[in-house]
N, C-alpha and C positions, 0 to 999 in steps of 0.2 A: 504493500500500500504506500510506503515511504517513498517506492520508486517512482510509483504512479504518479504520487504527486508531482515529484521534482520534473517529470516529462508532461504531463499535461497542462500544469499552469504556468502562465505567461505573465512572470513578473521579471519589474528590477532586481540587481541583488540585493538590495538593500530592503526594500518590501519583502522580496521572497526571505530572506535570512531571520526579519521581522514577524511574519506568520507563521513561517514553516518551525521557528523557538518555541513559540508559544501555542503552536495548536492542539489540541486532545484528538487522539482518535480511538474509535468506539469499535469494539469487536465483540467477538463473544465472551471473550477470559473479563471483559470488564472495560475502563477506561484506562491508558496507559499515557500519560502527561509528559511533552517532551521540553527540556528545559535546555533553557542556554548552556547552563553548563555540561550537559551531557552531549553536547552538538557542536560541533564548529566550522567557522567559513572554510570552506576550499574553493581557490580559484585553479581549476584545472583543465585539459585537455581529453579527450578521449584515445585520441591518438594525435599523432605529429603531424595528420593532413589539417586534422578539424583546430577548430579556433577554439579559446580558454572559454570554459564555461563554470557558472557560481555554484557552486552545491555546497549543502550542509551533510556532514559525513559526521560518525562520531569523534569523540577528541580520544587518542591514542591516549595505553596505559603505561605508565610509568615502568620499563626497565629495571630488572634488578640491579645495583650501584649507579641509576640511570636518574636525568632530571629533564625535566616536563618547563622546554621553552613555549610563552606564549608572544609571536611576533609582532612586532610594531611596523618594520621598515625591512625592503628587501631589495636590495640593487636588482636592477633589470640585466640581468647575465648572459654570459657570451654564447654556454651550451644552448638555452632555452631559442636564441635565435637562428643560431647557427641551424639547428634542426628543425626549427620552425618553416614549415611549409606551406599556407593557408594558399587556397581558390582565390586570394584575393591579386597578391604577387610576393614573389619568390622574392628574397633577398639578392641584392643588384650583383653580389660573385658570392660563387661558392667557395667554402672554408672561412678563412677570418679577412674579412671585409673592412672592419670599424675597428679599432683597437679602443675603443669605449666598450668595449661588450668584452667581455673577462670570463674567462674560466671558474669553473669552483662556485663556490655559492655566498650570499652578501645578507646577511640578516641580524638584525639586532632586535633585542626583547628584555624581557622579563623572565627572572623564575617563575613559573605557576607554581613548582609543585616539585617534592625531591624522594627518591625512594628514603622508606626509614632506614635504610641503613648505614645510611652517610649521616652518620651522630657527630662525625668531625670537619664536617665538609668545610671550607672558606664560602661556599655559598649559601645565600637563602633565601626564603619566599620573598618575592618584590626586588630583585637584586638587577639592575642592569647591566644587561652579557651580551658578547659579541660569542660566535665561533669561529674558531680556528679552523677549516677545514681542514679534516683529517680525512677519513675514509669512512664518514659518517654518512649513515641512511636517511640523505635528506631528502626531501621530495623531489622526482627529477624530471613529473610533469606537470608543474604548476609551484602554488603556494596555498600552503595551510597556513593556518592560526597558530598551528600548538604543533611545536617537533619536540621530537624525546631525542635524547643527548644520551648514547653508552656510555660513555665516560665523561667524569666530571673538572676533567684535565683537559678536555675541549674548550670551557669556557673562560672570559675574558672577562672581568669588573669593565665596567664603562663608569670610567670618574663624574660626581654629579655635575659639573658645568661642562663636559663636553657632551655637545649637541648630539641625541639619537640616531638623526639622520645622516651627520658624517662618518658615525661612528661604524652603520651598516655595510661602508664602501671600503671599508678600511683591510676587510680578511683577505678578499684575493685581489683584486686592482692595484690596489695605493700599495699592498704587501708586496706583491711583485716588484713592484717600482722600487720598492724600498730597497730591495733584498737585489734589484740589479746595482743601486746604484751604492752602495755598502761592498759589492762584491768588487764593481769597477773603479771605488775611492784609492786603491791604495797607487794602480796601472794613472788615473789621471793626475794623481798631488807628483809623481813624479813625470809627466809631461809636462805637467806647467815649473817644473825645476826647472826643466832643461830647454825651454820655449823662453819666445819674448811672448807666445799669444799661441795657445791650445783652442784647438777649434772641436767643438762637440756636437757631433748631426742626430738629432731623437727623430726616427722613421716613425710617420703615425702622426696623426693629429687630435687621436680622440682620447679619453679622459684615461686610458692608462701611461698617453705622452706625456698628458698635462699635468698628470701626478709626476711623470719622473721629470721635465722641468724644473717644476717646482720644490721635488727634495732636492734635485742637482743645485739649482741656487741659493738653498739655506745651506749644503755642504761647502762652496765654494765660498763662501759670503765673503773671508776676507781675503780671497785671492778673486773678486768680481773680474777688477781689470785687467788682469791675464787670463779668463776663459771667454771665447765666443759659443754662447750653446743656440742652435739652428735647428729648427723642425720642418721636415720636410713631408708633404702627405700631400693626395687627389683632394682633399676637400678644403674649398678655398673660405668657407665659412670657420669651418676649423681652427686653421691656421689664421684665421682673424682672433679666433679664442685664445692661441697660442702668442701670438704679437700684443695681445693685450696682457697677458700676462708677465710677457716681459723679454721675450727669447730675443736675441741679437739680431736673428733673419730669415723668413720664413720663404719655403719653396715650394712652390706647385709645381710637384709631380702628376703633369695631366698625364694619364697615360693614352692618348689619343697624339703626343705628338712622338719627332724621332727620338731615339734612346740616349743620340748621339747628344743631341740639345739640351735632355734631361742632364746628363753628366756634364756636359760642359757648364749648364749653369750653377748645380751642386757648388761645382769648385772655382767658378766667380766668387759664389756669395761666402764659400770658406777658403779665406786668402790666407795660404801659407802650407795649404793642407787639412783635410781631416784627419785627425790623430786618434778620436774616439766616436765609433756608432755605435748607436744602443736603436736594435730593431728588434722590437717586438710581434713585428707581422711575420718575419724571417722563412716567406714563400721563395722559392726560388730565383723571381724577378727580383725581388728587394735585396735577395744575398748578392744575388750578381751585381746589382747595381752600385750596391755597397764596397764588394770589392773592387770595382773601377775607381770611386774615388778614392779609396784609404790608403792614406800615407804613408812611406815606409815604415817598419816599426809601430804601426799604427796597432789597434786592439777594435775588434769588431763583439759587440756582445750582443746575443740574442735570446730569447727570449721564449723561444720555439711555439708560438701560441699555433702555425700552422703545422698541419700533419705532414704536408708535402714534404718528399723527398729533395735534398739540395747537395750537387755535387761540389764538388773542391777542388781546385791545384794544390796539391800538398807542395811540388815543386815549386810555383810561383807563391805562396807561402811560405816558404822555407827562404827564397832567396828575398824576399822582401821583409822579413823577420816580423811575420805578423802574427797576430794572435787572436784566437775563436776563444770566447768565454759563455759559456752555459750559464744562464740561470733559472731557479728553480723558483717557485711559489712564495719561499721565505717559511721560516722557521715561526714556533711560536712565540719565540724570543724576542726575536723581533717585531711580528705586532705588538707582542708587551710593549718594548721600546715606543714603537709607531702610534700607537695609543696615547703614551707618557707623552711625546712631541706635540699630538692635536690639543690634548689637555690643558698642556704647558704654553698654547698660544704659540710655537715654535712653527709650527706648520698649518697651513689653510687649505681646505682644499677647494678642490675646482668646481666651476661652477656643475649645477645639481638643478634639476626639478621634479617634484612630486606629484606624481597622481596616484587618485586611488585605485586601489587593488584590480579594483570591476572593470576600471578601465585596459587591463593586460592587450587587450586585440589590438586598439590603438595606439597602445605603444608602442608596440614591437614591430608593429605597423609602421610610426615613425623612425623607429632604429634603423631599419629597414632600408628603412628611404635617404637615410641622414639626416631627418630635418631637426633632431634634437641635442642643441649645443651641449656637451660637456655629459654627466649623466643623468640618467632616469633611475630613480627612486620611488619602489612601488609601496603605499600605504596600506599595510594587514589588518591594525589594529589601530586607531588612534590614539595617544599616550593619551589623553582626557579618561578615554573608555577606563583607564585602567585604575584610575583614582578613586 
């Protein structure tokens, strides 16, 4: 009867979320009264063709050593687009398109609720947490209300004055960023030794650039005027986000013109050399591109967000003394850290806009398209709801 409902009547989610709590229904065993707390939003898919649909589903049970998050805020993430396929239109290339749309999953909340047997836990009811993704079974077609956590070494305190909604972007995006630009600090303090003027190219214009931008410049702060940092990406509104932020020089990589053009303007606008790229797209076209302009001795890091295969000169690597840096997702340690930074006012992030949950079709609809500066932050739960 629960099913029926949800497929015959033709409401909002927010009306159907609103009836569908609070209605009784009537059988033979008697009346059985379904309450909010026993019920919660899901915005989901049926499958990867059809488009997010609002259902109330029960809320999940608490995990032995496990704890019972209830979401506020959820980045709009890279898997869910990336696979997202709707009759509407296809995302404009296949693999990673946007470097605003991120791997891994981006959610901040509250405790609801903790198994008894964490008598010693540092957490507790009403505590605000971020996760870490680990290899936790988080929802992978859509967004619930309430995810359960196995472990309690997943979660993150969020300090009371940093904002919930930056705090969401923070697990895989801005971590990445982090964890690239931590791994390639020690390769660029010693270019700018040995430089009058180190030049740093960020591939990508969308909100995981504009994060490592913007850690790169609270790193260099008092070395500003010996680094030039350049972002180069297809999208020309982008890279107006990018210019406003602060980068030295920004490149439109149209790729509709010659490859030849592309690279000679790269290395107009970085006089002297690129000595470090940090590509996060790291498709085939991007490495190649990449290694035509880098410098001798130069350090290329990437970021592997594409699957694609990318082949190499080990020889023209080797006699050029260059260097391939992997990085990885970032450690928990580091969001600790990266957390400690937003709190501390040390770092801002990029711009961000918010819609509600209900709304997922249109967003990813815009992601899609590009039409959304910087990132999308979807609303689960509203912090008011929670008071």
């Amino acid at each position: 009867m629960l099913d029926a409902y949800i497929l015959k009547k033709s409401l909002t989610p927010p009306q159907f979320l609103r009836n569908y709590c609070s209605m009784r229904l009537l059988g033979a065993e008697g009346s059985v009264e379904m309450s909010r707390q026993e019920r919660m939003k899901c915005v989901r898919r049926i499958s990867i063709e059809d488009d997010f649909e609002c259902e109330a589903t029960p809320i999940p049970d608490i995990p032995s050593g496990g704890i019972r998050v209830r979401v506020c805020y959820a980045g709009a993430t890279y898997s869910d687009v990336q696979i997202k396929n709707s009759s509407h239109q296809k995302p404009r290339l296949a693999g990673v398109h946007d470097t605003s749309l991120f791997r891994g999953f981006e959610v901040s909340g509250v405790v609801d609720d903790l198994c008894p047997s964490l008598m010693n836990c540092d957490f507790k009811k009403g505590d605000r947490v971020i996760v870490y993704p680990w290899n936790e079974d988080l929802p992978e077609i859509g967004y619930d209300e309430y995810i359960v956590i196995k472990k309690a070494d997943s979660l993150i305190h969020i300090p009371n004055h940093l904002d919930m909604r930056v705090a969401s972007l923070l697990p895989a995006g801005a971590l990445q960023a982090y964890a690239a630009i931590k791994k390639s600090k020690p390769f660029l303090m010693e270019k700018i030794m040995g430089e009058d003027v180190t030049n740093v190219l960020i591939v990508g214009a969308g909100g995981l650039a504009l994060w490592t931008l913007l850690m790169a410049k609270n790193f260099i702060a008092e070395n500003a005027s010996k680094v030039r940092i350049v972002v180069a990406g297809h999208d020309v509104e982008k890279l107006a986000a990018a210019r406003d932020i602060g980068c030295w020089e920004v490149i439109h990589w149209d790729e509709e013109v010659h490859e030849g053009y592309i690279t000679e303007r790269t290395l107009n606008a970085c006089e002297g050399g690129v000595h470090m790229i940090i590509d996060f797209v790291s498709s085939a076209r991007t490495i190649k591109r990449c290694l035509k302009v880098l410098a001798k001795e130069g350090v290329l890091v990437v970021g592997g967000n594409s699957k694609f295969e990318v082949t190499f000169n080990l020889n023209t690597l080797a006699q050029r003394n260059q260097s391939v840096l992997g990085v990885s997702k970032g450690s928990k340690e580091q969001l600790q850290e990266l957390v400690n930074f937003c709190a501390e006012g040390k770092l801002t992030a990029p711009k961000f806009t918010v819609f509600p949950v209900e709304e997922a079709n249109e967003v990813f609809q815009k992601l899609s398209n590009c039409n959304i500066s910087g990132r999308a932050i979807l609303e689960v739960c509203p912090e008011e709801a929670l008071e």
